[in-house]
Structure formats: C-alpha cells, structure tokens
N, C-alpha and C positions, 0 to 999 in steps of 0.2 A: 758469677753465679756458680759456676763448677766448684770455685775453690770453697764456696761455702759450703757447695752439699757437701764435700769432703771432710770438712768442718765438724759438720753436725755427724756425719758417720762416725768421726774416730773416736769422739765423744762420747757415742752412744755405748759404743766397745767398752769405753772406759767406763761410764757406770755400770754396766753388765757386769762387770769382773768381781770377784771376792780376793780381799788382799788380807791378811794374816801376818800381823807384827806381833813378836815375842820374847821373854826374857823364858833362860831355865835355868834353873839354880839347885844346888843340893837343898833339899827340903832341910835337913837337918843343921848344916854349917851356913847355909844360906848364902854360898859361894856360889859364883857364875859356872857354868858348866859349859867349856870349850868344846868346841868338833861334834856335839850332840847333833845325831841324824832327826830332823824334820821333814816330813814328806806325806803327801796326799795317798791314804793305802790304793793299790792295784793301778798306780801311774805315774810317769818320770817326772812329773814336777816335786823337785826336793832339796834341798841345802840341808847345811849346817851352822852351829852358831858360831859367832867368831869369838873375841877374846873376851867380849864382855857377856858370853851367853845370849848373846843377844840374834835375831834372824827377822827376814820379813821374803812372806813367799805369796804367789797370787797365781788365780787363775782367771781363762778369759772370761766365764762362767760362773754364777753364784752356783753351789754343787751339795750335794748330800753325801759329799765320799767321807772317810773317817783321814781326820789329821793326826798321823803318829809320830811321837815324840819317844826317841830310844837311845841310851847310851849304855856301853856295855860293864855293865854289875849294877846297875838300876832298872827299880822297873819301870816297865815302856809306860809311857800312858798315852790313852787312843782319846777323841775327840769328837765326837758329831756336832751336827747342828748347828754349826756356827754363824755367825751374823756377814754377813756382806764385810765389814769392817769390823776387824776382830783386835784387840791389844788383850796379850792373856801374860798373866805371868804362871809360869810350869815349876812346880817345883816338884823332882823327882827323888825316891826314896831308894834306899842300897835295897837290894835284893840279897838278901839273907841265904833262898834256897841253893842246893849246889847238888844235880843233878850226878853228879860224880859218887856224891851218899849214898844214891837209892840202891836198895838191895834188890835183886829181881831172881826169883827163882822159877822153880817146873815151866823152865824154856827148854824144848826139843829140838830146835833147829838150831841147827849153825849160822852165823853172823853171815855168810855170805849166801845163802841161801835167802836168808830174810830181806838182805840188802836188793836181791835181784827182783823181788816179789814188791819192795820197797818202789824200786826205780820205776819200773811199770807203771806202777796204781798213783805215783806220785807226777811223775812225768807226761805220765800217756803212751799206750800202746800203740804211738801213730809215726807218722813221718817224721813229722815235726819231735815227737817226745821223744823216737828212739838217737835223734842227731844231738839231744841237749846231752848233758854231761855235769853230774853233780862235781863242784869241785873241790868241797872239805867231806867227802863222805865219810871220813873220821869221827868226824862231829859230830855225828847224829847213833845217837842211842836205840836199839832196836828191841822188844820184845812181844812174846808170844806169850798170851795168856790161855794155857787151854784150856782152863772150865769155862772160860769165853767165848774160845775161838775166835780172838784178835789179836792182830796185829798192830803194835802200838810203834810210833815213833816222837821220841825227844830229843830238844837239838838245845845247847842255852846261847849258842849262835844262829844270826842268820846262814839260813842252809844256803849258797850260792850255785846258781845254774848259769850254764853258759850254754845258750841256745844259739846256735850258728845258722840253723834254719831258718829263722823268723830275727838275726842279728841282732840280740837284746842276751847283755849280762843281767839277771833277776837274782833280787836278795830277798830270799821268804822266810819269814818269820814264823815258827812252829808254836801255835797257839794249841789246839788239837789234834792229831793225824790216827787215824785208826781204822782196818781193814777188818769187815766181820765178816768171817767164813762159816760153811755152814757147817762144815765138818772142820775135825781137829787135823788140818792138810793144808801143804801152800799151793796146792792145784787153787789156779785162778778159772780156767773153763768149767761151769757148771758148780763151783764152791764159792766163789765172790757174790756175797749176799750185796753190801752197799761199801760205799766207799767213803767216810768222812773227816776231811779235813779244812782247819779255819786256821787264818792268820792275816798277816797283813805282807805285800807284794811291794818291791820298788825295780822300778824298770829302769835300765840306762843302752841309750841307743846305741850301738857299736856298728849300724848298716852304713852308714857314710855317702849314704842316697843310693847305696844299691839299688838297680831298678829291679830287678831278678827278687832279691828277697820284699823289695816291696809288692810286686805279684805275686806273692808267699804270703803275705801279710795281708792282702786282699781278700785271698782266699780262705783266709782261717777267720777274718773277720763275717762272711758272709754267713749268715744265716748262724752265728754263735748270738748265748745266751746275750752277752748286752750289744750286739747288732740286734736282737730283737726287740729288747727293754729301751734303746735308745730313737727307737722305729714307735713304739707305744706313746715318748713324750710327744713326737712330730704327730702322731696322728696315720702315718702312712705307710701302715704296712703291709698294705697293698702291694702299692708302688714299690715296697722292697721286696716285694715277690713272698710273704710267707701271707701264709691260709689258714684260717682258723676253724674246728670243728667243737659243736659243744651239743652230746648224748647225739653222734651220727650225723649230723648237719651244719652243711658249712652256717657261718655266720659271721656277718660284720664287726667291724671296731666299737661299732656303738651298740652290739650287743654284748660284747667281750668288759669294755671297762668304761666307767663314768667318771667324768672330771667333776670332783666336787666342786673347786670355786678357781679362778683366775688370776685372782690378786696377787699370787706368789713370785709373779714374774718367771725366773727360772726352774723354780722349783713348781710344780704340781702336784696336788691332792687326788689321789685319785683311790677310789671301789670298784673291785673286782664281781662284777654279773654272773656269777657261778664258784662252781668250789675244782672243778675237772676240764680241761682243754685238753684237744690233742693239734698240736700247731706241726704245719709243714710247709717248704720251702721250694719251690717251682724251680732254680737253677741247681743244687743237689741232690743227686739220684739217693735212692734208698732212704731218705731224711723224713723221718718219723718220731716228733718230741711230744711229750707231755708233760702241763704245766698243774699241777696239784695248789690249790686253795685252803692253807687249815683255817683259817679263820677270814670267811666270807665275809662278815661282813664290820672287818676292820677295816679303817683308813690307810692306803699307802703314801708316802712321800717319795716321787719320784722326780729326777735332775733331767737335764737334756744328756748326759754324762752317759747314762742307763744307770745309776746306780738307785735304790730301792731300799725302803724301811719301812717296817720292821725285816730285816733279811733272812730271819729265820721263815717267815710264814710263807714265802715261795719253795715248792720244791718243785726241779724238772727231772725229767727222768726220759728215758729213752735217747737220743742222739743228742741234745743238752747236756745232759748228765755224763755223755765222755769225755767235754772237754778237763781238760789236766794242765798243770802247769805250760807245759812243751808249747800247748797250744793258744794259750791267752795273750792276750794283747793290751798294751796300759790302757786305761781307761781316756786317754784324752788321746787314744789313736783317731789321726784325723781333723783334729780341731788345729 
C-alpha cells in the first residue's frame, strides 16, 4: 500500500510539470544554432542548445514566466503562455543594430559619476545591493538626457552581477533602464522621481548550500514583491504574515482579489476588488507597500511561481518598489 501511494504522488509531480522541447535556427540560412541560451526569465532553470540547436527544459510547475531564447548578434525572442507540452521551433533574426553608432550628445556628467548613480538605482542601496559587483561595467552605455532629466542605460550584452550576499552569479538583460530626476542633478535624496527598468534575469547558484547566505535568502524573500504574489496564488497571506488595507481598513483576501474560475490547474484567473492597497507585513519593522490597480477591472493570470499578466497593470510602490537587482531572488526559489 505505501509503495502505491508513492506511485500515484510522483505521478502527480509529473503531470504538474510544464516541459519545453526546441529547435533554433537562423531564421535566414535556416542552420541550427549551437550554445543559444534558453531559460525561464527571473529563474535558474536554463540550458543551451547542443549541436543540432536542439534543447528541452522543464519545470515542476505549469507557469506564466516568459521563456527567453538569446544568442549574441540575434535578437532575443521572449515567449509567454505556453502550453504544459510545448515543441516550438525558434528561428532567430541577426540584429542589425550596433549600439556603438549611436551618437549621444548634451551629456553633462562624467561616466563615472553616472556609473555610481547607475549602480545604486540598478543594484539597490541595500546590503545586499551594495556587496553585488557589476562585472563588465564596460559594457554598459550611460547617458543623461537633460531636457529629460534621465538617466539612460544600454548594454548589447548581458550586464553580469556577482552577488556574494545572497550567492547567485545574475545575467540581466537591458531591455529598458531609466532614472527620472526631477531636476537636471544626480542627487538621488529628494531628485529620484521613479526608477524604470525591464529585462529578462537568469540566475545561477554559486551558495553551495551555504546555510549563512541561505538565511540571507530567507530574509530577502520575506515579505518581497513575489513572496507576496506567490502568497495570493495559495490563498494565505494571512498566515504569511502580510495585512491588507483598502481606503483605511484592514480587509481580507476575499475582499482584495476574486478567483474567476478553477479549471486552470496551476495557473489562476483571477480580478482585482479595488484600483488602491496599502499592504504590510507583521515580521518587518518600518514595512509600508502600496499596490496600485490601473485597469481594475481586467483579468489577471497568475502561476503558483508569483509571476503575473498583464505585468504592466500592477505597480507597487513604497517598500515593494525598493527591491533591485541585489535583492531578488529566482523565481523558483524554494520549490
């Protein structure tokens, strides 16, 4: 009897999981493409393809993360939505642009000044952000636009951090990076209006079961944005200690967000009950977030993962809105 229920558990694992088999090829010569990076964005499950372009990558989880496909002088192409059982064939196009062209003029600061204002807003002004270490800071293109008041960064490489904090070498990918000040100055106290940048994140473990930085890792996960998104799929975020307010009064789960329907298995449908939250967290002191609504009353698709679509229509702000690179964690932390 024992060894059946055993049986029927691992089973169940294995239909749960979403697997991903692939060919990638130059779109144009329609040759196989060696060593091309495949990987789940903002988590360490990832490979490469081998001699025939060929890869297959799986998670325990069917999921809503974006699957990115990159190989360096083509462009990336990203992925959603995908089916539990996936055979895709990729075929990727040369990239033309050559970020070395661009001309950039009425920039006032000096490269090392912008780099330092760069690291901060990019890393994180934290513990964790000031121990990470970019390590081609070469690579990355800096300007200041002043009828803007931003601050831009371009990279046509993954920008690489070595975070020895939280023991994860991170390859980020510069889709948009941009600092808007409110005056023409890299004062960050009282001139950092917002901070916006998107890309796609792969994680690779280097802790070696450190317990020390996995208690670093605990910590940064508690009460962060998808600790809390991943707390909404279960239903219990109670029990994870955050609190929700909505116009001055607390309120429940089941006034905060509605499960449209069930049938998705892993993934969930779910409407947000308001356009304004101000969410807090009972084990961190000073921890005051708000979670902004622009389109109330769209449909979200949410993973057990925490990950979330349409991902523009959430914004948080307050104690959310500090986490930075330094301080993230791959998405399939934990599982």
């Amino acid at each position: 009897m024992k060894r059946i229920v055993v049986i029927v558990f691992l089973l169940t694992l294995k239909l749960s999981a979403q697997k991903v088999v692939g060919h990638v090829f130059d779109a144009k010569t329609k040759e196989p493409i060696v060593g091309a990076s495949v990987y789940y964005d903002a988590s360490s499950i990832g490979t490469i393809t081998d001699e025939n372009g060929d890869f297959e990558i799986e998670l325990a989880y069917q999921n809503n993360a974006t699957l990115v496909i990159r190989y360096l002088g083509y462009v990336t192409k990203k992925m959603i939505s995908l089916p539990k059982e996936a055979v895709l064939n990729i075929g990727l196009e040369e990239d033309i642009e050559n970020l070395a062209e661009v001309v950039l003029t009425s920039d006032p600061f000096t490269r090392k000044d912008k780099m330092e204002v760069f690291r901060l807003e990019f890393l994180g002004d934290t513990r964790a952000g000031r121990a990470s270490k970019i390590l081609n800071e070469d690579d990355i293109h800096l300007y200041f636009n002043s009828q803007e008041n931003t601050l831009s960064a371009f990279c046509d490489k993954p920008v690489i951090i070595q975070n020895g904090y939280l023991g994860y070498t991170i390859h980020f990918t510069i889709d948009e990076f941009k600092i808007f000040f409110r005056k023409k100055s890299l004062e960050r106290i009282d001139n950092v209006y917002y901070t916006l940048f998107d890309g796609t994140t792969r994680f690779y473990d280097d802790s070696k079961g450190d317990l020390k930085i996995e208690s670093r890792r605990r910590r940064a996960y508690l009460g962060s944005p998808r600790h809390f998104m991943q707390s909404c799929w279960r239903g219990d975020l109670q029990s994870q200690n955050f609190r929700l307010k909505k116009k001055y009064k607390d309120i429940e789960i089941g006034d905060f967000i509605k499960n449209e329907n069930n049938h998705l298995g892993d993934l969930k449908s779910i409407r947000f009950l308001g356009d304004q939250f101000v969410i807090y967290h009972k084990i961190k002191s000073n921890y005051r977030s708000t979670l902004k609504i622009n389109k109330v009353y769209t449909t979200h698709l949410l993973d057990r993962y925490g990950n979330y679509s349409p991902f523009e229509n959430l914004v948080f702000g307050g104690h959310m809105s500090s986490y930075r690179i330094g301080n993230m964690l791959p998405m399939n932390y934990g599982f």
